[in-house]
Structure formats: structure tokens, C-alpha cells
TIMI-583243 format. One line per 10 residues: number of its first residue (from 1); their letters; for each residue x, y, z of C-alpha. Coordinates in steps of 0.5 Angstrom, whole numbers, plus 500, padded with zeros to 3 digits. Each point is the difference from the previous one (the first is absolute). Example, Ala and Ser with C-alpha at 12.3 -4.5 7.8 and 13.67 -1.06 7.14 Angstrom:
// residues 2
1) AS) 525/491/516; 502/507/498
// end
This chain:
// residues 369
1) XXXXXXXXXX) 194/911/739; 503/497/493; 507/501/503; 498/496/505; 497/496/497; 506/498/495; 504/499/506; 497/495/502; 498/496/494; 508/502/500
11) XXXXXXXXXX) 502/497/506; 495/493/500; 503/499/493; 507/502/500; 500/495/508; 497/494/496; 505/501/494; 507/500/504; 498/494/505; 498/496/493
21) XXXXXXXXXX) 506/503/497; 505/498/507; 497/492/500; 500/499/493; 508/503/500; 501/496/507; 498/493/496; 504/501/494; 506/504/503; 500/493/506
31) XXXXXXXXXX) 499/495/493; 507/503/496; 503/500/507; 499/493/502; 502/498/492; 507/505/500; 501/498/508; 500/491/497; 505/503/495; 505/503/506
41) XXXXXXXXXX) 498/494/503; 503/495/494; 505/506/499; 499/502/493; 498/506/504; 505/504/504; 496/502/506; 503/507/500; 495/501/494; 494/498/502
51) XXXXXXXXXX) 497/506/504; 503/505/494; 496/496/495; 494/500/504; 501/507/501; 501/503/492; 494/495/498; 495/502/504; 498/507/496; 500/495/494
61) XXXXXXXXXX) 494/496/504; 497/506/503; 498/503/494; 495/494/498; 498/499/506; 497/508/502; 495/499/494; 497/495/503; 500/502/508; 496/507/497
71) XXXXXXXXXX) 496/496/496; 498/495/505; 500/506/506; 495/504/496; 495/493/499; 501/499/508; 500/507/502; 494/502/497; 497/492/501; 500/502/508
81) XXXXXXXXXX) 496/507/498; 496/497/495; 498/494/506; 501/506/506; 494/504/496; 505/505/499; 500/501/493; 492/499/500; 501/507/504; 505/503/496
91) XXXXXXXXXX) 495/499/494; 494/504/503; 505/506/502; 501/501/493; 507/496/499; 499/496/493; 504/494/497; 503/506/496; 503/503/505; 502/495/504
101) XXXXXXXXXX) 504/497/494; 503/508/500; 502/500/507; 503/493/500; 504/501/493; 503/505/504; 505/496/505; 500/495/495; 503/505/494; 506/501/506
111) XXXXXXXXXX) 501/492/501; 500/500/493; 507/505/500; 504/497/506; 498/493/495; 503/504/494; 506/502/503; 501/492/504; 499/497/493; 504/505/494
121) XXXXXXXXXX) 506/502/506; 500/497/507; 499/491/497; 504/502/494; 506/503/505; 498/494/505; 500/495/495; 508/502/497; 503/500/508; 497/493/500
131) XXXXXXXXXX) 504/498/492; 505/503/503; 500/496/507; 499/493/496; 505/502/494; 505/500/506; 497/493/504; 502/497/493; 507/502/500; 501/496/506
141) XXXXXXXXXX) 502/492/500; 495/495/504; 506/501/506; 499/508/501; 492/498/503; 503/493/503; 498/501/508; 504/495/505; 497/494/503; 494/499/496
151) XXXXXXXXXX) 499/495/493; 499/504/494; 498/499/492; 501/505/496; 496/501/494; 503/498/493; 507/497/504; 497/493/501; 503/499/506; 500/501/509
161) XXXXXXXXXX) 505/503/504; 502/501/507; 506/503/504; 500/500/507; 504/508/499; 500/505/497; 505/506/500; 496/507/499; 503/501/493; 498/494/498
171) XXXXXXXXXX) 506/497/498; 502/495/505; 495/495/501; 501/494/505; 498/492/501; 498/501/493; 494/495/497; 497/499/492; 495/495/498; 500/501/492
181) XXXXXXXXXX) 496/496/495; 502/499/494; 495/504/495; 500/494/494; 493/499/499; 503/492/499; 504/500/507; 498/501/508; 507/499/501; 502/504/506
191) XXXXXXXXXX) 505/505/503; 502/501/507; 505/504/501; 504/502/508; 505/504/502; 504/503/506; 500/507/497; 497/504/494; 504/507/496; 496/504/495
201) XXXXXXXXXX) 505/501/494; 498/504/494; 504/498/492; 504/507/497; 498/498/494; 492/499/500; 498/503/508; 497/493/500; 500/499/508; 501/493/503
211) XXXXXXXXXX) 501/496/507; 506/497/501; 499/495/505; 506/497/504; 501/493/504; 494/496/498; 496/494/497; 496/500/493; 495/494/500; 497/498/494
221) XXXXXXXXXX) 495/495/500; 493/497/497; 493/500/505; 499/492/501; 508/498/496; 504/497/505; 507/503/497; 503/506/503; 504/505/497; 505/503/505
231) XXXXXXXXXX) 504/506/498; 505/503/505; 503/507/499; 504/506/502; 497/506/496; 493/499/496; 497/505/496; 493/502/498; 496/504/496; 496/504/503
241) XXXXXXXXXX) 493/503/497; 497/507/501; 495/500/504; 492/502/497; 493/502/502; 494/500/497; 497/506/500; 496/502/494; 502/507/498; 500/503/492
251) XXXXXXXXXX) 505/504/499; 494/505/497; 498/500/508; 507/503/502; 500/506/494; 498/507/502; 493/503/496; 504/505/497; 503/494/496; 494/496/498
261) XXXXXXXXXX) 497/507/497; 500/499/493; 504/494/499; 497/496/494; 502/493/504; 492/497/502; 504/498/505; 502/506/504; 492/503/496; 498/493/505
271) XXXXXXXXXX) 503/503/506; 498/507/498; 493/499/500; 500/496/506; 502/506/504; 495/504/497; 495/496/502; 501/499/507; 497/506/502; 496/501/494
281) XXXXXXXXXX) 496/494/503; 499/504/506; 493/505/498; 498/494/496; 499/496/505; 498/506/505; 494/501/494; 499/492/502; 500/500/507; 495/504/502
291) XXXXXXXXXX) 494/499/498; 503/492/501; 499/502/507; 493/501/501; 497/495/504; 494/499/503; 500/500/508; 498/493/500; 506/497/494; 505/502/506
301) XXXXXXXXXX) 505/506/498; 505/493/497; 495/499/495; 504/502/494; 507/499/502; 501/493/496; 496/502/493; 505/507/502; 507/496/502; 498/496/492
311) XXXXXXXXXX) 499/506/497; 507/503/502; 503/493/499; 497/500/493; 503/506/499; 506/500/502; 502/492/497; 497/503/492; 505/505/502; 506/497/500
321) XXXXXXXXXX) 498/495/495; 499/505/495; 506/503/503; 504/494/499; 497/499/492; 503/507/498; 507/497/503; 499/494/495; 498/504/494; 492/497/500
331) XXXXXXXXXX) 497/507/501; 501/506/498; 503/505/504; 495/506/498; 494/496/502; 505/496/506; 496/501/507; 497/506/498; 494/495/498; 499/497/507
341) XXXXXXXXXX) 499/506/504; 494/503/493; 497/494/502; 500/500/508; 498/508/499; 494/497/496; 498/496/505; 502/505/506; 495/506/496; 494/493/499
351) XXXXXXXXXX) 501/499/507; 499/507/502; 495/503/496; 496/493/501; 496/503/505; 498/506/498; 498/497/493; 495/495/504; 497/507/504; 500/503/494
361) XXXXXXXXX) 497/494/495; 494/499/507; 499/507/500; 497/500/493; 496/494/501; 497/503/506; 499/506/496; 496/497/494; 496/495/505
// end
């Protein structure tokens, strides 16, 4: 019988939290895409990197959002049996809020090392591969993400470009077009340049880069002025910048945690204690949501989600904003986030042994009535 009865609290909890955990990873891995694919889009990204990207990020997402699948798979899980009458009848049969929290502990200590692992080895590996990628997109030019047939603006070069074609290696372009405006915050003047054909050359001395465009015209000229500037070429060159994507990553994120162990620098102790508490959380919030996902039948088995979804918000947001004080320096490291999870400890354990003192406090005043 209790064998069978951890398999099935088991299963109800652990189907509960991976369909949480699968939604939630699908609404934040669609919102990064759509960010990286306007990037590919305005060709500050090469599109080759995307998947990549969203492959190495995801066990960095995954250890934030595994917590909170468990934590809302036990409230709606055991909602449902509390709704259903079925914990009424595990009750009766001997089965307490005690052993209850035992038997879910149980799956959700070995949630707490696949997250353990996901946050100290598997998001630290995964995060390197992304620097790494990014280290590499930044050492191309706008021109090596120029797609032909399409306008584009490249971030910090202030300019669009287009070409009818271009060769595989990316060093011939054809039909070349460039509107350029003047970056003096006192001048609108405008730059367009065209021409028959583009080549890629790269300065011996410093590896600078640049186009060199051939059989064309440069036309300078004012918005709302009369006067044209006319400039006919046979060879024009421009500088090109290097390419860059928003993405925020710390170089912290990136190390190893063998490298962070014992660092005196608050920022890697920052980091450190981060890792850490991502799995730490785990039976904390165990200690919270079960005697949160008791409800009455007539309350619906959702009863408890919001002030639960709250609850870990709240968490999780004192986290990182202790987290970040440790890396400025306003906190000390020995006190750092450990304090976050004493107090949601405290408040777990008041939650938990709420009931059980209000039964015992009634059965002493019954007793002396």
C-alpha cells in the first residue's frame, strides 16, 4: 500500500510539473527566438547561429523554471486530490500531512540534483559555447551577415545597404547601395552611395577591413535643400564596423564553478551563491507548497495558484536582487542570499506547522471547557 501510494502522489505530481515546466520553457525559449530571429532579420545576427544559441541557453532557463513547474505541480496536483476527496481518504487511512511531505520530498530531492547539476555544470558549459559563439559574430563586419535583395541597418554603423548579389565567400557584391547619415548631432546631411560592383579588402597593417566599391555615384545632400552634391567614381572605399548583438551575458556566467570556489572577487561569490541557490530553493519550496495546496472542494483545485505563483516570484526576484547587491559590494558575502532562503524557511516551517498548532491549541480548550 504505501508503495503504491508514493507512486501514485508521484506521478500526478511529476505529470503536473513537467507540463508546467514544458509551457512555461516554450513561452520563454518562443520570446528569445522571436528577439535573436529580428536580430537575423536586421543582420546584427548570422542566422547559422541562431539555433546554436537557443540550444546552449536553454539549460540556463531550465534551472529557473524547474523549480517553479515542481512548485506549482505539487499545489495543482494535490489541489485536484484535495477537490476530488482523495486526500480526505488518505487521511482517514492514516496517511498525514507528515508523511505526505516525506513521500513528495522524495522525487523532488532528486529534481533538486538533475537542477544542481543543470546549474553548477550543464548552464555554465552552456553559457561558454554561447560567448564563444558571440566572440565570433563580433569579429565579423556588417557585410559577412549582408543578405542580397533585402535593405538592411546595421546597429552602431548608421547606414543601410543593399546588393543585388553576392558571392558565397562574401567578397564580391554586385549593384551595390548605401544611404549613410551623417552621425553630427548639428548635421542631417545625407550620403547615398551607388555602384556596379563591391570587393572586400583587409589593410596589412592594422586588419582593418573595408569595401571597396567601383563605377559609381556618391550623392550628398540636405533633406529640404535644393542643392545636390554629385560625385562620380571609379574605385570608393568604406570602412566597415564590426557586427554586434545584444545579448547580456557576464563573463561570471560563462566560468566553471571550480573556478568561482574560493574567489575572494563578490562578483564570482555573487555568482557562486546563485548556483547554489537554485537547487537549495528546491525543498524549501516543497516545505511551502504542500500544506499550500490544501483546499477546500468547493474553493477548486486553483485556489491557491495565484498567492503560490507570488510566493515564488517573490523568491526568486529577492534572489537576484540580493544577488546583484553582493556583486556591487552592498552586501556581505557571508550573509549574501543565505538570508532570503532563512526567511522563506521560516515562513515554510509557520505554514506547515500552522495547522497542527491550531488542533492542538483547540484541543486544549476543549479539554479544560
Amino acid at each position: 500500500m504505501p508503495s503504491i501510494l508514493f507512486r501514485y502522489l508521484a506521478k500526478e505530481m511529476l505529470k503536473v510539473t513537467f507540463a508546467v515546466t514544458g509551457v512555461v520553457l516554450l513561452i520563454i525559449m518562443s520570446g528569445r527566438f522571436v528577439n535573436y530571429l529580428a536580430q537575423a532579420a536586421n543582420g546584427s545576427l548570422n542566422a547559422d547561429f541562431l539555433f546554436a544559441i537557443m540550444g546552449y541557453r536553454m539549460p540556463e532557463f531550465l534551472v529557473m523554471i524547474i523549480p517553479l513547474g515542481l512548485f506549482l505541480g505539487i499545489i495543482m496536483a494535490y489541489g485536484r486530490l484535495y477537490v476530488e476527496n482523495e486526500m480526505t481518504v488518505m487521511g482517514a487511512c492514516g496517511v498525514s500531512q507528515g508523511r505526505l511531505l516525506r513521500m513528495t520530498m522524495i522525487p523532488a530531492l532528486c529534481i533538486m540534483v538533475v537542477v544542481a547539476l543543470l546549474s553548477t555544470m550543464v548552464a555554465p558549459w552552456g553559457i561558454k559555447k554561447v560567448e564563444t559563439i558571440l566572440s565570433q559574430q563580433d569579429s565579423m563586419t556588417e557585410f559577412d551577415t549582408l543578405v542580397p535583395g533585402r535593405f538592411q541597418k546595421f546597429e552602431g554603423a548608421n547606414r543601410v545597404t543593399y546588393t543585388e548579389s553576392l558571392t558565397d565567400d562574401n567578397q564580391q557584391l554586385e549593384k551595390v547601395f548605401i544611404a549613410h547619415q551623417s552621425s553630427a548631432s548639428d548635421s542631417s546631411e545625407i550620403s547615398l552611395v551607388m555602384a556596379e560592383s563591391g570587393r572586400i579588402s583587409t589593410t596589412e597593417e592594422e586588419g582593418q577591413r573595408y569595401l571597396i566599391l567601383s563605377d559609381g555615384f556618391r550623392y550628398d545632400l540636405v533633406p529640404g535643400a535644393p542643392k545636390v552634391r554629385v560625385t562620380q567614381y571609379e574605385t570608393y572605399g568604406i570602412r566597415m564596423e564590426e557586427s554586434t548583438v545584444a545579448d547580456e551575458i557576464s563573463k561570471e556566467q560563462a566560468l566553471p564553478t571550480s573556478v568561482l570556489i574560493g574567489s575572494d572577487n563578490p562578483s564570482y561569490i555573487a555568482e557562486l551563491q546563485w548556483r547554489i541557490s537554485l537547487p537549495l530553493l528546491i525543498p524549501i519550496i516543497v516545505l511551502l507548497a504542500v500544506p499550500l495546496s490544501k483546499v477546500n472542494p468547493r474553493q477548486g483545485r486553483f485556489a491557491k495558484l495565484l498567492p503560490g505563483v507570488l510566493l515564488y516570484l517573490l523568491y526568486l526576484a529577492l534572489l537576484i536582487s540580493t544577488r546583484g547587491m553582493v556583486d556591487d559590494g552592498r552586501l556581505s558575502p557571508q550573509l549574501g542570499v543565505w538570508w532570503v532562503h532563512g526567511a522563506y524557511l521560516l515562513l515554510g516551517l509557520g505554514v506547515y506547522f500552522q495547522e497542527p498548532v491550531q488542533v492542538m491549541i483547540a484541543k486544549r480548550r476543549a479539554a479544560r471547557a
